[in-house]
N, C-alpha and C positions, 0 to 999 in steps of 0.2 A: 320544328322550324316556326318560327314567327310569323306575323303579316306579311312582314315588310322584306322575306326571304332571308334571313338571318338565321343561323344556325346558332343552337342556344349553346354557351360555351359556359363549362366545360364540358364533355362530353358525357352524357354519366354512366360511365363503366365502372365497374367496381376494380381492385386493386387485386390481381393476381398475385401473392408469395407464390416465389417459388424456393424452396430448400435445397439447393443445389449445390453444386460441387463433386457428386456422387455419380458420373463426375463433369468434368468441366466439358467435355465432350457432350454428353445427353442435355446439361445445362444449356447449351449453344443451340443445339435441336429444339429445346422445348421454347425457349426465347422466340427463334426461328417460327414456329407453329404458330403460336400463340399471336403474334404481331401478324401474320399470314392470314389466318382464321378471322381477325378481328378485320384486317383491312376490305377481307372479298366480304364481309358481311354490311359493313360500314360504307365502304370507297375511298375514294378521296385520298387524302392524306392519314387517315386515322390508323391507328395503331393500340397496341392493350396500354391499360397501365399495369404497369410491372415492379416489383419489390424484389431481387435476388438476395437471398442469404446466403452466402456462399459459405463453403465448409471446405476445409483441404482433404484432399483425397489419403493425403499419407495418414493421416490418420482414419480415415474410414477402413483404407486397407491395412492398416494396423488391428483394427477392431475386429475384422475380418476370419483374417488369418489368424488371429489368438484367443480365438471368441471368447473376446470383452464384451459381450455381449451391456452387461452393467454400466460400462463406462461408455459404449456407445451410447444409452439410454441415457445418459447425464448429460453428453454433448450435445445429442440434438434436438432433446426433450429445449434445452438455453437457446439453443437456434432459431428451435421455432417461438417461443415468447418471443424472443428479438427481432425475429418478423413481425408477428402481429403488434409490439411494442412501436417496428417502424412506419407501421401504416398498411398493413396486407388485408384486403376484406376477406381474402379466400386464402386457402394454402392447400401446394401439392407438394409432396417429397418426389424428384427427379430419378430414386432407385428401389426398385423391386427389393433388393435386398437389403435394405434398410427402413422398411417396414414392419421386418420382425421386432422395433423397438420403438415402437409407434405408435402402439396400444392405449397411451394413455393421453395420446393427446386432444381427444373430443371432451376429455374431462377438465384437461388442465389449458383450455385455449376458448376463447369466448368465439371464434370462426371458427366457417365451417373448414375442417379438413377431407378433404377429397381423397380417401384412401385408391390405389390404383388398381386394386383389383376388378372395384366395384363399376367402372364402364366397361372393361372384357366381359367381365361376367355377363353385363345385360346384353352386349353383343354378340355373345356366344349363344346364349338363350334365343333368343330372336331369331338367330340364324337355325333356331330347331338343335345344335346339338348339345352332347352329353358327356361324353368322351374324348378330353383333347391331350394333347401333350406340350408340355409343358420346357423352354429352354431356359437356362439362367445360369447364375452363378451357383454352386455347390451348394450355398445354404438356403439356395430357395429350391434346387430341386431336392434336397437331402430332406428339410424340415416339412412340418405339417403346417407353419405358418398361413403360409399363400395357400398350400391344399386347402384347410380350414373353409378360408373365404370363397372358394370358388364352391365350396360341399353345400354351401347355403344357399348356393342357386341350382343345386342339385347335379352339380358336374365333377364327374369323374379326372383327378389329374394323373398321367405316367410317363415315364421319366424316365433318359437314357440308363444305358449299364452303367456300373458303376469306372469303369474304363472308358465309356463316352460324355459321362458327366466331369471328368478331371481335365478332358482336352476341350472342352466345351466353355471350362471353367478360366484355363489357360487362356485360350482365345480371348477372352474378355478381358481379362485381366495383363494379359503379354501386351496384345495390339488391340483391339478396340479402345480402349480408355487413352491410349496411347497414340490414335486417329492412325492406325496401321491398319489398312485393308488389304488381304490375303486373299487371291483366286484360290489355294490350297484351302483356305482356310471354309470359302463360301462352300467349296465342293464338299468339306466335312461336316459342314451343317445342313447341305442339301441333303445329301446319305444319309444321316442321324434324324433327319423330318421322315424320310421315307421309308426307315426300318421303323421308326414307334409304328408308324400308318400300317407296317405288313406285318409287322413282330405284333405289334400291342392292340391293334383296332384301334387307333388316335384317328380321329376324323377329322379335325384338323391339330394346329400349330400355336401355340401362344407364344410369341417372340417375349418370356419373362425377363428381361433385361432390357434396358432402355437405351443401351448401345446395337444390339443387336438388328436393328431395324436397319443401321450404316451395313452391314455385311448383305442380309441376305431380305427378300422380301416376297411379296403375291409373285410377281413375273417370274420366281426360282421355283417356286413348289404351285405349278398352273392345278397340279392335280388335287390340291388342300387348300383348305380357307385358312392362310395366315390371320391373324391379330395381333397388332402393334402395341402395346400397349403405351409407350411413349403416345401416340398420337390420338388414339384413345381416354388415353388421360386429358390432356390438353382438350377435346371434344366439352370432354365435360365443367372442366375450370373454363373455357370462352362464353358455356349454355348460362355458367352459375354467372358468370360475370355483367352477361348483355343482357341479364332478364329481373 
């Protein structure tokens, strides 16, 4: 602020990308955060600045389900250039599971990329544990991708039966993506948190999907320390942004 009480304009926040679409739903939440986070930090009228790249979901769930794994990695490897081409000083991808195709972009992008694993992880650490369990879409709980990154902070991930990772998988993909929220549905994610914690020794919960946060949260599972990772992310894209 100046002498004369003048607030120096523009504001200087850097330019959050966000790679979205993945989907339009989680996109809306992270928006949401992120303009939230910046305004209780700021006041006033302030808000982030924001870049969406948006991506269409029919195609990501195309990728998905045919694991095009390849031709996902061509799509959003242009996506994200096209960000940072539009002005993004920072960049987050909006889906857990399309991070498996994400590997190369701290080579091929001059910002930083905020991969999403990497704020759970430090909050899981912090919180002392080692052991958590892990929800998502089929290819994040099936693959070693996401395991991978959480192994380098020394955290054990485990993962419904293979019968609770299909309706797990469903859910996300029937009705959350699709802003359908199921009391049926919360109650089969409450029970599938509480069997990893008695079946597996999961000490807590990683919500690994960035819709998953709309169904079920801390107030469902009082007896586990959930982690959001939608909001977790955005934590660290507002830190990279205001400092």
């Amino acid at each position: 602020m100046s002498v004369t009480g003048v607030v120096k304009r523009p504001t200087p926040i850097k330019t959050i990308g966000i790679l979205g679409g993945m989907s339009d739903k989680a996109t809306i939440e992270y928006y949401k955060f992120i303009n939230a986070k910046i305004n209780a930090q700021y006041g006033g009228w302030e808000i982030g600045e924001t870049l969406i790249q948006g991506c269409n979901f029919g195609n990501i769930e195309y990728y998905v389900r045919n694991n095009a794994w390849d031709e996902a990695r061509e799509y959003l490897e242009t996506k994200a250039k096209l960000a940072e081409a539009g002005g993004a000083d920072i960049l987050v991808c909006v889906s857990n599971t399309m991070h498996k195709v994400l590997d190369r972009l701290p080579q091929i992008l001059s910002i930083p990329f905020i991969h999403i694993t990497t704020p759970t992880a430090e909050a899981i650490k912090a919180a002392g544990l080692n052991k958590v369990a892990l929800l998502g879409t089929k290819p994040v709980m099936q693959a070693d991708y996401i395991k991978a990154e959480y192994a380098k902070y020394g955290i054990e991930i485990v993962v419904p039966s293979e019968v609770q990772q299909k309706e797990v998988d469903r859910i996300i993909f029937d009705e959350l993506v699709k802003g359908k929220i199921l009391d049926d549905s919360r109650q089969y994610y409450i029970n599938t948190s509480l069997a990893l914690a008695a079946e597996q020794g999961a000490q807590a919960i990683i919500l690994g999907c960035t819709e998953i946060f709309l169904l079920i949260g801390q107030a469902d599972l009082p007896s586990l320390p959930v982690f959001n990772t939608t909001e977790l992310h955005v934590d660290a894209a507002v830190k990279l942004a205001t400092t």
